[in-house]
N, C-alpha and C positions, 0 to 999 in steps of 0.2 A: 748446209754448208755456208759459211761465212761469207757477208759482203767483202771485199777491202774495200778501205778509202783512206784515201791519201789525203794530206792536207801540205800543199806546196807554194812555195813563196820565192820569189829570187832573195828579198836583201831581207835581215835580219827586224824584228822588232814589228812586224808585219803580222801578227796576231795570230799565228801559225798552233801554237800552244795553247793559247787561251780557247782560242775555235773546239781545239783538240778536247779539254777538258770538259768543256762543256756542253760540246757534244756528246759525248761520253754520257756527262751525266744524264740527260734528256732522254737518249736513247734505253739507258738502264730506267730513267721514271717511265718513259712511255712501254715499258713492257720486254724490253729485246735485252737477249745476254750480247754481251758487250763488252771490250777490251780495247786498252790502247798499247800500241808496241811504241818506246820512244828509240828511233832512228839516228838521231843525234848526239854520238859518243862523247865527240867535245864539250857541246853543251847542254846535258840531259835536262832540259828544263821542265819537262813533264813529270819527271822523276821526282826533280825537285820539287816541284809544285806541292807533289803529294806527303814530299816527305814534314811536310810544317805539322802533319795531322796523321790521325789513321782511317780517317775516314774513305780515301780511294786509295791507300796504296795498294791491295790487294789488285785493282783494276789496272794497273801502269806495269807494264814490265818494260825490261830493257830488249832492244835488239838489234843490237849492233854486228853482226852475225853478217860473212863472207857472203854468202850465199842466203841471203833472210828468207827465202822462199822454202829451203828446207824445214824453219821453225813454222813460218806458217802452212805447212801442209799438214804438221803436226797437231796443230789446236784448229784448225777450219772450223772442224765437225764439234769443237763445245762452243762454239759464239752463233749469232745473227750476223755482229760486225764486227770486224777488227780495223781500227783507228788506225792510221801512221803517222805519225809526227815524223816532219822531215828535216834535217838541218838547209839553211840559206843556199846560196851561192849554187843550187844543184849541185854539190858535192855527188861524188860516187852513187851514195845509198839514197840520194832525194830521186835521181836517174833509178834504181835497181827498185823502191819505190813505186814508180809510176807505171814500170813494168807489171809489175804484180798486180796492181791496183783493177780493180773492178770500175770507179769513178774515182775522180779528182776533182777537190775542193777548194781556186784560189781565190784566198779572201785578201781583198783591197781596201785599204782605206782613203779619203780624200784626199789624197795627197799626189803630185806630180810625179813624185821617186817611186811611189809607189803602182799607180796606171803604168810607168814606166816600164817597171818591174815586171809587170804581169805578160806584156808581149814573148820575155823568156821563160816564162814560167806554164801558159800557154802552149808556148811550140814544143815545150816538153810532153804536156800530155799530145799534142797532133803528133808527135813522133811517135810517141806509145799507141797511137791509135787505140784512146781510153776516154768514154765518154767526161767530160766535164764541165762544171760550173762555178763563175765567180761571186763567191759573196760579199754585200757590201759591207764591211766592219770596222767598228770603231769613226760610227758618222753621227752628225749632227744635226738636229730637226731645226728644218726651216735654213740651212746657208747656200750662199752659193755652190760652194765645194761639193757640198751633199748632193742637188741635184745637178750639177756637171757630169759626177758621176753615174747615179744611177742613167741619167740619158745616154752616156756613153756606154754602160753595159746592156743600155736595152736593144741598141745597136746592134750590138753580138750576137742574143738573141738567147746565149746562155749563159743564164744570172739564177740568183735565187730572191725571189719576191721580198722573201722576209730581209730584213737591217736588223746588224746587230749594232744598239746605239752604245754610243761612249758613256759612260759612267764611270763615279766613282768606285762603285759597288765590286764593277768585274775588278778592280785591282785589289780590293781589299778580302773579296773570296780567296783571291790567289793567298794571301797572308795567313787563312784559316788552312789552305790546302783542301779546298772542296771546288765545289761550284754555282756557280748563280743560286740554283733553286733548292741548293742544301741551307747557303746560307742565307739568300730573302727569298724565301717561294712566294711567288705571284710578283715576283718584282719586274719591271717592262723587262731585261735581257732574259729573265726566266721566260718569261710569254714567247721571246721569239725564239728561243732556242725551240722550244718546244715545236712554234710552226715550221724552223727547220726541220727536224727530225721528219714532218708529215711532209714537208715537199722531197725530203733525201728518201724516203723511202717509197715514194713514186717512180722516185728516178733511175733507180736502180734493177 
């Protein structure tokens, strides 16, 4: 039967999608059936992502669905994992989400709106009482802002080791509608997606 995992953010542009996708893909290179549901009726950007290409849309559905919990009892038993991409703001479905969810993944980047971000984005999964982890994304080797951060999630105590660094690259996968390691395998965010995958799948 199927992990869930949620991927939650309070404000928008917070890497929620990009997380989404290429986790996705990692998870399907390192061996596990794998699916992502985009949660996000307004702004299906998952959806979109894939629709530039054909190469995952098979993997992206939508579900926008009253009650998403009846679709996922339906497909549990064909995956390892089922992804959720969630919209910003905790709308309804980011909450009906964290419910469902097995683990929760909030990825932060160096930035102040964002740390900020994450104290509501947090108290959602302690409400859901659902184990989670913040990951660092979209940081920079060698800045201030970069190790501010990680010292403040070491703090927490639940973080995820691997960084996903900033690149060009991750935006320009997004324009093929693939991901990291379809379009440059062995490239640095391919490498750490991939050690995500091996720390998410301890964790769960």
């Amino acid at each position: 039967m199927a992990k869930i995992i949620s991927v939650i953010q309070v404000k928008g542009g917070a890497t929620k999608t990009t997380t989404c996708i290429n986790l996705l893909g990692a998870l399907i290179e390192s061996g596990y059936k794998a699916i992502l549901c985009d949660m996000d009726k307004d702004k299906p950007d998952a959806m979109l992502w894939v629709d530039f290409s054909n190469k995952m849309n098979n993997l992206v559905i939508p579900l926008f669905d009253q009650n998403p919990k009846i679709k996922l009892d339906e497909i549990k038993n064909d995956y390892d994992f089922i992804i959720l991409d969630t919209p910003p703001n905790l709308e309804s479905s980011a909450l009906k989400a964290a419910i469902v969810s097995d683990f929760i993944i909030l990825p932060c980047q160096p930035s102040d709106l964002d740390k900020n971000a994450l104290t509501s984005a947090s108290s959602v999964a302690l409400m859901a009482n659902k184990p989670f982890k913040f990951l660092p994304s979209r940081v920079f080797k060698n800045t201030i802002n970069t190790r501010d951060l990680i010292n403040e999630l070491e703090e927490t105590g639940a973080y995820f080791k691997s960084k996903i660094y900033n690149s060009v690259d991750m935006i320009d996968c997004q324009k093929h509608g693939t991901w990291i390691g379809s379009y440059k395998p062995q490239h640095q965010n391919h490498i750490e997606y991939k050690k995500l995958v091996k720390e998410l799948t301890c964790s769960v």
